[in-house]
N, C-alpha and C positions, 0 to 999 in steps of 0.2 A: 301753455295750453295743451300741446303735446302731450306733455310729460305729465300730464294730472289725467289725462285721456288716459295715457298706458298705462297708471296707476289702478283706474277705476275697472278699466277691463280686464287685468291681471287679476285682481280681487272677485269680480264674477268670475274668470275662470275657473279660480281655485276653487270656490265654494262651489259652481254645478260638479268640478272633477269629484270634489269629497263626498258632494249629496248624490252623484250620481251612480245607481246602480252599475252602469259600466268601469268602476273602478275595481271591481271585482274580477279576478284575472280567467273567470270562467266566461266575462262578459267582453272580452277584449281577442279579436281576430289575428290569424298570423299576416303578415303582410310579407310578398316577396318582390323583391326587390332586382331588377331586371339589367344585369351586369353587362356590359359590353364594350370597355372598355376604361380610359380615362376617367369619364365623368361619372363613372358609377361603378367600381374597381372591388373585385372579389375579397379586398383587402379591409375595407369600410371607407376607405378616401373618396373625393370626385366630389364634383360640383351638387350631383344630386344625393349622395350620401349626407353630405353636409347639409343641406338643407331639411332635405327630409329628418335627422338629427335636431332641427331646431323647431319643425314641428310637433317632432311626435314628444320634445320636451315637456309640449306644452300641453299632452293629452295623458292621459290614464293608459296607455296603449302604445304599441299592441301589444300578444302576449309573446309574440318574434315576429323581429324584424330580418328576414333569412334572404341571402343576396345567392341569385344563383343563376346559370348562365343564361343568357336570354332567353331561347326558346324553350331551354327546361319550367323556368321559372313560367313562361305562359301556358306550357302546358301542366304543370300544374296546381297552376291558379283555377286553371276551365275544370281540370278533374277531384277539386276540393272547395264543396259547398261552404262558406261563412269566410273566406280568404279572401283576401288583397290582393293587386298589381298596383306598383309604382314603377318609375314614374308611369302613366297611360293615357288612354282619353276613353271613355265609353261609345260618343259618335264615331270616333275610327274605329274601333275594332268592330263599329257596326258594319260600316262604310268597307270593310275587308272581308266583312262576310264572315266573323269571328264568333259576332254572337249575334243568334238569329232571334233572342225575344231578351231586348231592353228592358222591357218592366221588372225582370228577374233582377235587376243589379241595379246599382249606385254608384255615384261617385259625389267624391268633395267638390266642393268651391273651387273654380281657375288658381293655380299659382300662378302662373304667368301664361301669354301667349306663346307660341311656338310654329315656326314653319319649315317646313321642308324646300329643298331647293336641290337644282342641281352643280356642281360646281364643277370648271374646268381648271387648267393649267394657265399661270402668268402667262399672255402674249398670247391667248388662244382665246376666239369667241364664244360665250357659253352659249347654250338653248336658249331659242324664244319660243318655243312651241313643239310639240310633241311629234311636228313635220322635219324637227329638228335630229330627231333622236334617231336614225333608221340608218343602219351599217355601222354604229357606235357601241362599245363599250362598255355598262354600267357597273357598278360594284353598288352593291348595299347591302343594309343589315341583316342578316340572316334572321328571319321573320317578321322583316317586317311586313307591316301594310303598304309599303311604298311597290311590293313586288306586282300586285294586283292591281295597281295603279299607271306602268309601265310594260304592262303584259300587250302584245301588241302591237307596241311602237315601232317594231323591227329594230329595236338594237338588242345586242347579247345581253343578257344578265347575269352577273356574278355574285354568289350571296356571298361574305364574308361574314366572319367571328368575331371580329374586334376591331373597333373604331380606329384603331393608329394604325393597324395593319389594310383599312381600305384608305387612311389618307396618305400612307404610303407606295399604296397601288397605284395613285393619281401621281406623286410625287415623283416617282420612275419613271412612268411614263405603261405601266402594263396595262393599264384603262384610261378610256378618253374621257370618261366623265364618272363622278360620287354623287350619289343622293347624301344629304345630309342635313340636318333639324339645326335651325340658328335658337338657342345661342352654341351647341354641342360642337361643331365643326369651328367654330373660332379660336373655342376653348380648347380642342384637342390641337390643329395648326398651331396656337399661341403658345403652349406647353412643348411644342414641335419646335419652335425657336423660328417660324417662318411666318409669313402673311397670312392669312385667309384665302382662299382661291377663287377665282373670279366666278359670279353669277349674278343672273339677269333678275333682277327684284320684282318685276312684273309678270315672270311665269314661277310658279310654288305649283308642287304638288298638291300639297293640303297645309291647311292653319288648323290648329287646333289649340286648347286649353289644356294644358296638361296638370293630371290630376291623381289620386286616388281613386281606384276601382272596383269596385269590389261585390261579390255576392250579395243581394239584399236577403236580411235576416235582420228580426230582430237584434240580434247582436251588431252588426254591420254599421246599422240607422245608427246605435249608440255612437258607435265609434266614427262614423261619418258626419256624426253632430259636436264631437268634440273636435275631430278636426278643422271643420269650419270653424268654430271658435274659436283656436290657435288660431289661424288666419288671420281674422278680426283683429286679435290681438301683437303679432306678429307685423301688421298691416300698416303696425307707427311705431315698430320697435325698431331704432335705431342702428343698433347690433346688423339685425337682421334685413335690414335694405344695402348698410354698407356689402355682405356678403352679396346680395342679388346683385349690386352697381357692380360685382368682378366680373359678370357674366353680361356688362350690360344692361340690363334687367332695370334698374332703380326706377324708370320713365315710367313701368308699366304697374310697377307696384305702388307708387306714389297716385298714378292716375285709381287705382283701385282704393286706395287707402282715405281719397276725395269723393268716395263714393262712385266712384263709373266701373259698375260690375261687370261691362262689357270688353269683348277681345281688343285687341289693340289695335287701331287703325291702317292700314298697311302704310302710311307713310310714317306711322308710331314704329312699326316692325323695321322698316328700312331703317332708321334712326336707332333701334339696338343692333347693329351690326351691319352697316352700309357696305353694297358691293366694291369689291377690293381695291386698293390703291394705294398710292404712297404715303406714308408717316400718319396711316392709320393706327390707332391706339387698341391692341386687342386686349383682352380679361388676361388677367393674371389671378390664377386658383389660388386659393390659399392651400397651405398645406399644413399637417402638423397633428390634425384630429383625425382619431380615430371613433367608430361608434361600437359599442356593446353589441353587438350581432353576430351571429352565425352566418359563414359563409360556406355554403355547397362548392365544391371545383370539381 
């Protein structure tokens, strides 16, 4: 039953891609692609290269896919009207104070849920509360939204550049505590040869859905209708869950793929990547693919 599903939708795909005025490459947006590491590598590797590679398969689009270092890349996505951000969320970057009128922009359908968390060192107790955080530490991603979110707490902030280089600021011992997005922080630890680092599953920064973001324009809509359509399609594609299950992921795309369009439960969330402990099983990246894109360094 499956397999005649993925049939039938692949064949609508095809035909709205071919009938679709956005198959035309003057109808098709750049999309940039928000490097900071590991899981999304100036090289086209990483968890979210890959993926994103198996959606934009499956669309007309874009007309470049251009990887470039995080904050360059958001900045200018905000200073190039008809552009993309990946990965993203539109409610965060509202929630940051990044974009101040929502209705100007878009985004795709959820790939997956995502949350942010704070993590300590093996043997140490993480945060339960932001009463928690004051004479402490932090490192995180140099723009993110997590900064505005910890502004405040009375502990130091430190942005960092690169995702292995803040789980190695934890690992030393030069910061007491990392903000860090599950499933991103298991996936970089687990390619690190070591555990996850301990945090407390009941206090998150933010959840979000992470997405496709992008300028609304008519060109945009196009392109943000094809990708939901990959989705759909993507949604029972075999191939393509096995890749999300390295990350985890499989629980939440299956719940999606049954029809439950909504975020994932936080007891769902804890279940992709439970706080640390022994002879926990972490994601193993695949490696080996590269994508057709342009990378900025």
């Amino acid at each position: 039953m499956r397999f005649g599903t993925s049939i039938i939708l692949g064949f609508i795909a095809a035909l709205l891609i071919v009938a679709s005025p956005a198959c035309a490459k003057n109808h098709v947006p750049i999309v940039y692609a928000t490097a900071w590491g590991k899981t999304l590598a100036q090289d086209g590797t990483g968890f979210y290269n890959e993926i994103a590679g198996d959606i934009l398969a499956h669309t007309p689009g874009p007309e470049l896919y251009q990887i470039m270092p995080y904050r360059r890349a958001k900045v200018s996505f905000f200073m190039s009207k008809g552009r993309c951000l990946f990965p993203s969320s539109l409610p965060a970057l509202v929630k940051a104070g990044q974009i101040a009128t929502p209705e100007n922009y878009i985004e795709s359908n959820t790939l997956f849920a995502a949350r942010t968390h704070l993590f300590v060192r093996a043997g140490e107790t993480p945060p339960k509360s932001f009463g928690d955080l004051f004479g402490k530490s932090i490192a995180y991603s140099n723009g993110s939204v997590v900064r505005s979110t910890l502004e405040g707490s009375g502990a130091r902030l430190i942005s960092v550049n690169d995702e292995q280089d803040k789980a190695e600021m934890l690992v030393s011992g030069r910061v007491d505590i990392i903000s860090g997005m599950i499933p991103d922080t298991a996936i970089v630890f687990g390619e690190m040869g070591g555990d996850m680092p301990l945090y407390e599953p009941t206090f998150a920064l933010n959840e979000l859905g992470v997405t496709f973001v992008c300028h609304k324009t008519v060109k945009t809509e196009l392109f943000v209708e094809g990708l939901n359509l990959a989705l759909d399609v993507l949604s029972v594609d075999a191939d393509y869950l096995e890749r999300m299950a390295t990350a985890n992921l499989a629980k939440d795309m299956l719940a999606r793929a049954s029809g439950d369009e909504g975020l994932a439960t936080e007891h769902a969330l804890n279940d992709l990547a439970p706080s640390a402990g022994p002879g926990r099983a972490l994601p193993k990246p695949r490696s080996g693919r590269r994508l057709p894109m342009r990378a900025n360094r």
